[in-house]
FIDO-900042 format. One record per residue: residue in one letter; x, y negated, z negated of N, C-alpha, C in turn; chain. Coordinates in pm, whole numbers. Example, Ala and Ser with C-alpha at 12.3 -4.5 7.8 and 13.67 -1.06 7.14 Angstrom:
zado residu:a; n.east:1319; n.north:569; n.up:-780; ca.east:1230; ca.north:450; ca.up:-780; c.east:1320; c.north:330; c.up:-780; chaine:A
zado residu:s; n.east:1285; n.north:225; n.up:-708; ca.east:1367; ca.north:106; ca.up:-714; c.east:1290; c.north:-3; c.up:-787; chaine:A
***
This chain:
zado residu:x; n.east:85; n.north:117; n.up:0; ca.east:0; ca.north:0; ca.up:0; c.east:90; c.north:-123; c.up:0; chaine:A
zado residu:x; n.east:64; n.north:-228; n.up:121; ca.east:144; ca.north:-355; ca.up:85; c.east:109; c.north:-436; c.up:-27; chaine:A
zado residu:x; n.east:206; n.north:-506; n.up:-92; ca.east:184; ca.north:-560; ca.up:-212; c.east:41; c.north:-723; c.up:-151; chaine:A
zado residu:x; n.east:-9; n.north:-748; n.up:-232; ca.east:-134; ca.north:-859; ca.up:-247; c.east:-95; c.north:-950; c.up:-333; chaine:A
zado residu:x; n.east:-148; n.north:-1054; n.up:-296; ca.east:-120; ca.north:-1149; ca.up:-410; c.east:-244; c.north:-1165; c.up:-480; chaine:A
zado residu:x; n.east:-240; n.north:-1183; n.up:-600; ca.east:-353; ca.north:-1213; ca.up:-687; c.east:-396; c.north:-1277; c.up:-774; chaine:A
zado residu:x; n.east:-318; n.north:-1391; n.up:-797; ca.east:-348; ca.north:-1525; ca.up:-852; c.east:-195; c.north:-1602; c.up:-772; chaine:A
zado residu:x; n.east:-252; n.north:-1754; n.up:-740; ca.east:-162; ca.north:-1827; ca.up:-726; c.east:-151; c.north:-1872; c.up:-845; chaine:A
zado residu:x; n.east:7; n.north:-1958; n.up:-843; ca.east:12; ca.north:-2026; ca.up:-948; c.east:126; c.north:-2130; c.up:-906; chaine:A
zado residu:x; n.east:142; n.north:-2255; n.up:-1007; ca.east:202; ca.north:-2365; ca.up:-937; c.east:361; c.north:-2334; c.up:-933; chaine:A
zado residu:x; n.east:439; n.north:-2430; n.up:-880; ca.east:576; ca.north:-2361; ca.up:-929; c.east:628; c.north:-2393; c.up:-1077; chaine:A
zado residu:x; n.east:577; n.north:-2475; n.up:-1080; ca.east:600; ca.north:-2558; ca.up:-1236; c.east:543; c.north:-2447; c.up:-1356; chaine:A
zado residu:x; n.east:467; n.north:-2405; n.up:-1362; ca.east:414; ca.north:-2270; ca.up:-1424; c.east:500; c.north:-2132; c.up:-1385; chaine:A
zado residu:x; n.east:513; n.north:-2121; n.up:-1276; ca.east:590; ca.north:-2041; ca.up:-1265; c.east:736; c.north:-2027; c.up:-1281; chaine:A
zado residu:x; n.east:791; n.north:-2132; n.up:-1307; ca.east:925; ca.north:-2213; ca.up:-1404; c.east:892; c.north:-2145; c.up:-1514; chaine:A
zado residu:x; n.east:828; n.north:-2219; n.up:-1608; ca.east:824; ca.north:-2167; ca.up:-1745; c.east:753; c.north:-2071; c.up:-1774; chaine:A
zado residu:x; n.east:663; n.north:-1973; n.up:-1720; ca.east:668; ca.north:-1809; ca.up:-1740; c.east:845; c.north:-1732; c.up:-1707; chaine:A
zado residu:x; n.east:892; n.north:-1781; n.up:-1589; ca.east:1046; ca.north:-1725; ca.up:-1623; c.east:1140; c.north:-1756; c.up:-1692; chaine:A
zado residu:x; n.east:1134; n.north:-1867; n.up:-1731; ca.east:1216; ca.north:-1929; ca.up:-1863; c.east:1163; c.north:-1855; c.up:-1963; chaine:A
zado residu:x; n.east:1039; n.north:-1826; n.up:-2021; ca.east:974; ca.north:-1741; ca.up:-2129; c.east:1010; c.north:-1602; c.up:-2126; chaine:A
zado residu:x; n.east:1037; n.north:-1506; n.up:-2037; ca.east:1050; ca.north:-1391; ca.up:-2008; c.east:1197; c.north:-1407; c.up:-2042; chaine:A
zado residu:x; n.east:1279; n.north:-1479; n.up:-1964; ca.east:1470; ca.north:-1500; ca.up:-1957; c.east:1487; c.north:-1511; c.up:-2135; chaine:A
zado residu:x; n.east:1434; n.north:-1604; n.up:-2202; ca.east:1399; ca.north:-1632; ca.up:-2332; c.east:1394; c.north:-1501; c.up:-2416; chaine:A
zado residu:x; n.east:1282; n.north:-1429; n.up:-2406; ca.east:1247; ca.north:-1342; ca.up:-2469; c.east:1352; c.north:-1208; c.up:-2433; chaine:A
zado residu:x; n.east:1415; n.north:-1205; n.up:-2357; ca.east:1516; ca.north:-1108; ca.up:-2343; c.east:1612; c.north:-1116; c.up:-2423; chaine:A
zado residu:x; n.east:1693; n.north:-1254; n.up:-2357; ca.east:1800; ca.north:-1355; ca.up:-2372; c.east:1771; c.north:-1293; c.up:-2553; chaine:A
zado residu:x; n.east:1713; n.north:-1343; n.up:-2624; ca.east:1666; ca.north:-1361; ca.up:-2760; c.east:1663; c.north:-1202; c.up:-2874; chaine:A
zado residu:x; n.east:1622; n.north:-1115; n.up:-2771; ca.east:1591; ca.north:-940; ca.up:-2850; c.east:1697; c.north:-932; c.up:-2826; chaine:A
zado residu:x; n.east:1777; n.north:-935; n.up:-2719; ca.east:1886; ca.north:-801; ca.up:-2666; c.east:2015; c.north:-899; c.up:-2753; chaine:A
zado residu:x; n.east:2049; n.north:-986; n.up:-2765; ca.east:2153; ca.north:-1080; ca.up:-2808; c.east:2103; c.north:-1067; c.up:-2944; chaine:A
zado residu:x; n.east:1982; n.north:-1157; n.up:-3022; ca.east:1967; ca.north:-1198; ca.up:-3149; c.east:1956; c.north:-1105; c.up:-3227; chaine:A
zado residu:x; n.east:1829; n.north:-1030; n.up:-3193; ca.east:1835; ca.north:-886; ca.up:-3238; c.east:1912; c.north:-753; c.up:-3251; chaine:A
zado residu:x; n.east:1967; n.north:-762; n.up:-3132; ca.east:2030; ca.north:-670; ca.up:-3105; c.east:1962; c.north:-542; c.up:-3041; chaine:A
zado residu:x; n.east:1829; n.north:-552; n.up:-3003; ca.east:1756; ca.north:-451; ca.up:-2919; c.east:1831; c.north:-401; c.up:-2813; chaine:A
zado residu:x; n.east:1788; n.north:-298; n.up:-2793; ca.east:1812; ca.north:-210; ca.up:-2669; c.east:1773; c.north:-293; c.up:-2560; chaine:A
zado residu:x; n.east:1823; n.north:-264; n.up:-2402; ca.east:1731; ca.north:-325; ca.up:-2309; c.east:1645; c.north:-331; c.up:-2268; chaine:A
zado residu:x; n.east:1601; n.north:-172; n.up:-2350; ca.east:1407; ca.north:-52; ca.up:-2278; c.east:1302; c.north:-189; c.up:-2359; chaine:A
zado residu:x; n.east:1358; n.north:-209; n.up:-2492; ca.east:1253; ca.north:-269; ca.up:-2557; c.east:1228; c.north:-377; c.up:-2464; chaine:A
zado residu:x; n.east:1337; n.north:-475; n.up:-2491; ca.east:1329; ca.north:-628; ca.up:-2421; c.east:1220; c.north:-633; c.up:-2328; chaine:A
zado residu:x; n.east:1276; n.north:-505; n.up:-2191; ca.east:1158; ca.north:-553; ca.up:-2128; c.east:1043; c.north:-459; c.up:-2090; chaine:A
zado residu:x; n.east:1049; n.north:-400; n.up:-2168; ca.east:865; ca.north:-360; ca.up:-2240; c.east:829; c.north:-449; c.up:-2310; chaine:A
zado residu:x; n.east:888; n.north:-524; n.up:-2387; ca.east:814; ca.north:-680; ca.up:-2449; c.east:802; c.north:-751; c.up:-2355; chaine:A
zado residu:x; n.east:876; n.north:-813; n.up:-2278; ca.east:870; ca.north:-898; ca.up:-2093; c.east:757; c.north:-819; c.up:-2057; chaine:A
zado residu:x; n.east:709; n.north:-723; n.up:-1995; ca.east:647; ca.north:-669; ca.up:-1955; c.east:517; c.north:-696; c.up:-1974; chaine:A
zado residu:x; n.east:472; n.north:-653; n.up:-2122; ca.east:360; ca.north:-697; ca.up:-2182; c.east:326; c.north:-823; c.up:-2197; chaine:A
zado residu:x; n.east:400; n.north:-968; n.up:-2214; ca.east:359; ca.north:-1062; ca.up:-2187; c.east:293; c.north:-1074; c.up:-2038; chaine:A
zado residu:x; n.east:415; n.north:-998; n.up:-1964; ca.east:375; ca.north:-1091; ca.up:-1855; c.east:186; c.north:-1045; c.up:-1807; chaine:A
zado residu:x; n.east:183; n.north:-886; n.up:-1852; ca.east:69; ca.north:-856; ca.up:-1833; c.east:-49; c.north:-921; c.up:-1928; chaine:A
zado residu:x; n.east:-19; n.north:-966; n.up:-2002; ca.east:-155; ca.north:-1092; ca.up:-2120; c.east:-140; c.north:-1167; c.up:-2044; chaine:A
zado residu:x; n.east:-55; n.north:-1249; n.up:-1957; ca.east:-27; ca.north:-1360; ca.up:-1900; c.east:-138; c.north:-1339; c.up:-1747; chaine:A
zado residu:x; n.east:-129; n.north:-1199; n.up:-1735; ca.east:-180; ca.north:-1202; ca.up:-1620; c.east:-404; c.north:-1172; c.up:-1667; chaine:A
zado residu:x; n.east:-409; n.north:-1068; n.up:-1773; ca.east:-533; ca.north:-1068; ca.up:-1792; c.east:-603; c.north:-1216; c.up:-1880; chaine:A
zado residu:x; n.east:-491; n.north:-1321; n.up:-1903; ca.east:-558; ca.north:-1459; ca.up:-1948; c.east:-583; c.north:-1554; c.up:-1841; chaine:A
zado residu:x; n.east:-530; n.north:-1487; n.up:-1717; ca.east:-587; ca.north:-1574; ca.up:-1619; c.east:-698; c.north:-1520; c.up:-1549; chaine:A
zado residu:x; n.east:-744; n.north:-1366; n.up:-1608; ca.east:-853; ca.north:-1294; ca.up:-1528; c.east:-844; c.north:-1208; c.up:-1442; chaine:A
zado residu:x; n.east:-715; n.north:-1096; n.up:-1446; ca.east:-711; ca.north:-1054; ca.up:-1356; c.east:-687; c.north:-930; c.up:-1405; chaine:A
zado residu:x; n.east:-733; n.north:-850; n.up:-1336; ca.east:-780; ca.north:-657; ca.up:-1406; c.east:-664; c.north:-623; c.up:-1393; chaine:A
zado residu:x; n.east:-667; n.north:-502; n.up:-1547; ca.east:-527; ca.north:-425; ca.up:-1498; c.east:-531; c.north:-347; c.up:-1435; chaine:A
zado residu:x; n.east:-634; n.north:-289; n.up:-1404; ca.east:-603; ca.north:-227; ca.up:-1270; c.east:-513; c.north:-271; c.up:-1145; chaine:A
zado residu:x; n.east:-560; n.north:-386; n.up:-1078; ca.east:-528; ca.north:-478; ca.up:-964; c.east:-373; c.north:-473; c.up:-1005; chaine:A
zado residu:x; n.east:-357; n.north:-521; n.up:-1132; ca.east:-151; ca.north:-506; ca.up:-1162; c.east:-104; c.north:-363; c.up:-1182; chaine:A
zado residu:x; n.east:-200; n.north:-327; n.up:-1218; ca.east:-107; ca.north:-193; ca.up:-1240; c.east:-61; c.north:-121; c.up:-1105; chaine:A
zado residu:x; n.east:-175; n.north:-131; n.up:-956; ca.east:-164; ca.north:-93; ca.up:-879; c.east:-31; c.north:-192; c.up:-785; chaine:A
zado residu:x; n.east:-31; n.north:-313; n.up:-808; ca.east:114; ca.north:-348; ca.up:-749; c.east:222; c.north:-352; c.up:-832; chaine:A
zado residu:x; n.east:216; n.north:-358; n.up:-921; ca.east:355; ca.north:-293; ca.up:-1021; c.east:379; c.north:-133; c.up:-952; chaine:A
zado residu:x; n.east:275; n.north:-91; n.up:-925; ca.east:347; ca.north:65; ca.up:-840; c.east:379; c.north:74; c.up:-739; chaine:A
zado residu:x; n.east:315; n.north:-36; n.up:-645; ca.east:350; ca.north:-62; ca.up:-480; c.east:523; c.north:-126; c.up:-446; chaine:A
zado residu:x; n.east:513; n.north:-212; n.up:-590; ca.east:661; ca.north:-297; ca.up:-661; c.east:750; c.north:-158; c.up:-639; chaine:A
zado residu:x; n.east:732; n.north:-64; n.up:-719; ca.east:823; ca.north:59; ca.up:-756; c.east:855; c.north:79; c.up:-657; chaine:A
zado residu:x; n.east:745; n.north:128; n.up:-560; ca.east:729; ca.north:252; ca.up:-424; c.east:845; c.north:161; c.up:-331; chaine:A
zado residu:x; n.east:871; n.north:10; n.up:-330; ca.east:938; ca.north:-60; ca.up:-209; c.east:1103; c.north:-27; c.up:-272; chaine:A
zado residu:x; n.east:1109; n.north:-45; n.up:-373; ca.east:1268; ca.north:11; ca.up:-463; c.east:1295; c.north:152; c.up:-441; chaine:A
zado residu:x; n.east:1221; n.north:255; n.up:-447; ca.east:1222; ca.north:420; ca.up:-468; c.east:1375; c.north:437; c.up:-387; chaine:A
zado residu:x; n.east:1403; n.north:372; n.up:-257; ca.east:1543; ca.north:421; ca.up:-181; c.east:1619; c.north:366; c.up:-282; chaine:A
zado residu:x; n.east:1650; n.north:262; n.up:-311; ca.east:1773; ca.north:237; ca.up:-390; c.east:1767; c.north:353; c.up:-477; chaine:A
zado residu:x; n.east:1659; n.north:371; n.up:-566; ca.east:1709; ca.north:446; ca.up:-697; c.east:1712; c.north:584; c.up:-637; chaine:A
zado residu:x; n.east:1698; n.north:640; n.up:-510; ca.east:1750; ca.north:750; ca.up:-494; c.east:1887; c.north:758; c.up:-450; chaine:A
zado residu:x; n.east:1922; n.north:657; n.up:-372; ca.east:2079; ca.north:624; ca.up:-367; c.east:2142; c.north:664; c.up:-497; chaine:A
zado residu:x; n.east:2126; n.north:582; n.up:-584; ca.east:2169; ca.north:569; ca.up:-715; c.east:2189; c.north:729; c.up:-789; chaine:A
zado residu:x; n.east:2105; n.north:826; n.up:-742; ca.east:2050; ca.north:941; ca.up:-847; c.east:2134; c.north:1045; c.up:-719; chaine:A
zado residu:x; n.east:2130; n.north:975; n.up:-628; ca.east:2251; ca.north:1093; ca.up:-533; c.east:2380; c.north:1073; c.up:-550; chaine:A
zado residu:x; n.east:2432; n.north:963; n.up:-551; ca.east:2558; ca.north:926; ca.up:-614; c.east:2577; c.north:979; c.up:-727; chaine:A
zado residu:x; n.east:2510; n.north:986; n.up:-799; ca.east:2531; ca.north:1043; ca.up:-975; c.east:2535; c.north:1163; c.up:-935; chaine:A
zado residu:x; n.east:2455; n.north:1202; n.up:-898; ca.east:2450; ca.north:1367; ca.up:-880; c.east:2532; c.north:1425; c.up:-776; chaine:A
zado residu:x; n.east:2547; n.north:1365; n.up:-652; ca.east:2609; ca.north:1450; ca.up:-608; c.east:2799; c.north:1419; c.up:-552; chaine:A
zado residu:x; n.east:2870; n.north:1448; n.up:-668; ca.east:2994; ca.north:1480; ca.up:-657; c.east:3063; c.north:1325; c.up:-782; chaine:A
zado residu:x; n.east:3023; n.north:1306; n.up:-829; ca.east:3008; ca.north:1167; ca.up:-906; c.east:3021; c.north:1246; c.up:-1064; chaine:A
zado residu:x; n.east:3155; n.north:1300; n.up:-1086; ca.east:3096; ca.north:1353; ca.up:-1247; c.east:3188; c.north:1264; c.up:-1332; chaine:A
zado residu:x; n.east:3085; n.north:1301; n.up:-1501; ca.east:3093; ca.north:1174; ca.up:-1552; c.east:3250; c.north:1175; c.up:-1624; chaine:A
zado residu:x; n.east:3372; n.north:1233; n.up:-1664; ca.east:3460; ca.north:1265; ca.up:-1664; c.east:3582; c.north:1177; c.up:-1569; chaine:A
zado residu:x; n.east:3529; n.north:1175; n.up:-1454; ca.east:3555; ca.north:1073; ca.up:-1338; c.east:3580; c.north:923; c.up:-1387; chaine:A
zado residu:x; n.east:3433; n.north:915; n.up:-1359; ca.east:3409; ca.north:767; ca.up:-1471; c.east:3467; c.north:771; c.up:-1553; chaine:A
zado residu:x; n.east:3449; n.north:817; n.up:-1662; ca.east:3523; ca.north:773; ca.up:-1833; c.east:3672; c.north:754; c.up:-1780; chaine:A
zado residu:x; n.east:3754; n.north:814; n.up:-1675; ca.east:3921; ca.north:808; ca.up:-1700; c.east:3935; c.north:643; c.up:-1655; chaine:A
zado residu:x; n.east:3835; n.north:601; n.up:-1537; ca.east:3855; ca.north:477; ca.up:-1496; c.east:3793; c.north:366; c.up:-1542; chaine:A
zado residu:x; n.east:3785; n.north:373; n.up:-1634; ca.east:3690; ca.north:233; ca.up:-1696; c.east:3778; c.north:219; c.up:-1826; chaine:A
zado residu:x; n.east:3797; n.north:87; n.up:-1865; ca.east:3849; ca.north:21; ca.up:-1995; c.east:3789; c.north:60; c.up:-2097; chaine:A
zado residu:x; n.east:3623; n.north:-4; n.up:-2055; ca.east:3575; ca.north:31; ca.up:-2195; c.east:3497; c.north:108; c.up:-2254; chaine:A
zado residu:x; n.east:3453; n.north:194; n.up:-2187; ca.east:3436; ca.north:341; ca.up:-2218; c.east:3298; c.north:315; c.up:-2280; chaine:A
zado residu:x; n.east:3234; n.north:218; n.up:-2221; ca.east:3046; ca.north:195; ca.up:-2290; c.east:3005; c.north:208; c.up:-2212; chaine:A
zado residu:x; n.east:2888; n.north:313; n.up:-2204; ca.east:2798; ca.north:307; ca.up:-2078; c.east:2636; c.north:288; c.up:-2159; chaine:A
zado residu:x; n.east:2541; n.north:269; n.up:-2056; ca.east:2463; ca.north:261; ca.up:-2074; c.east:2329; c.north:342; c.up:-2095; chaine:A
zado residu:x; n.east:2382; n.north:494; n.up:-2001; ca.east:2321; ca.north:580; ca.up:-2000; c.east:2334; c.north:716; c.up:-2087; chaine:A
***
């Protein structure tokens, strides 16, 4: 399904919903010290109140948040063939400084 648009909004609004989201990351993952899953599962959920306070079903988002996914799916299979195929993690660890990963 091609993605739809489903509310306009000005750019000036749309400034400070991404300043609020950058914020609220910026703020867990640094101040707190959260993980990144949380941060933006909190991003997430605003943005979705943000979207049912202007009236708009979650259905309608939920279905382009998946159309969102479906246009990415090649990268992250790139990503999951590289890992997997011939990419072991042993490899990695000898060449990296700092030996933190994420996964």
């Amino acid at each position: 399904m091609p993605p739809k648009i489903l509310t306009q909004i000005s750019p000036k609004l749309a400034f400070m919903i991404s300043t609020i989201v950058i914020a609220i990351m910026g703020v867990t993952m640094i101040g707190f010290g959260w993980v990144p899953h949380l941060s933006l599962i909190l991003a997430i959920c605003v943005l979705l109140a943000i979207g049912l306070f202007k009236g708009l079903s979650f259905n309608d988002m939920q279905e382009q948040m998946a159309s969102g996914v479906m246009s990415g799916i090649g990268a992250i299979y790139l990503v999951l063939l590289y890992w997997f195929d011939g990419c072991r993690l042993d490899d990695v660890w000898r060449h990296t400084d700092t030996h933190v990963f994420w996964f």
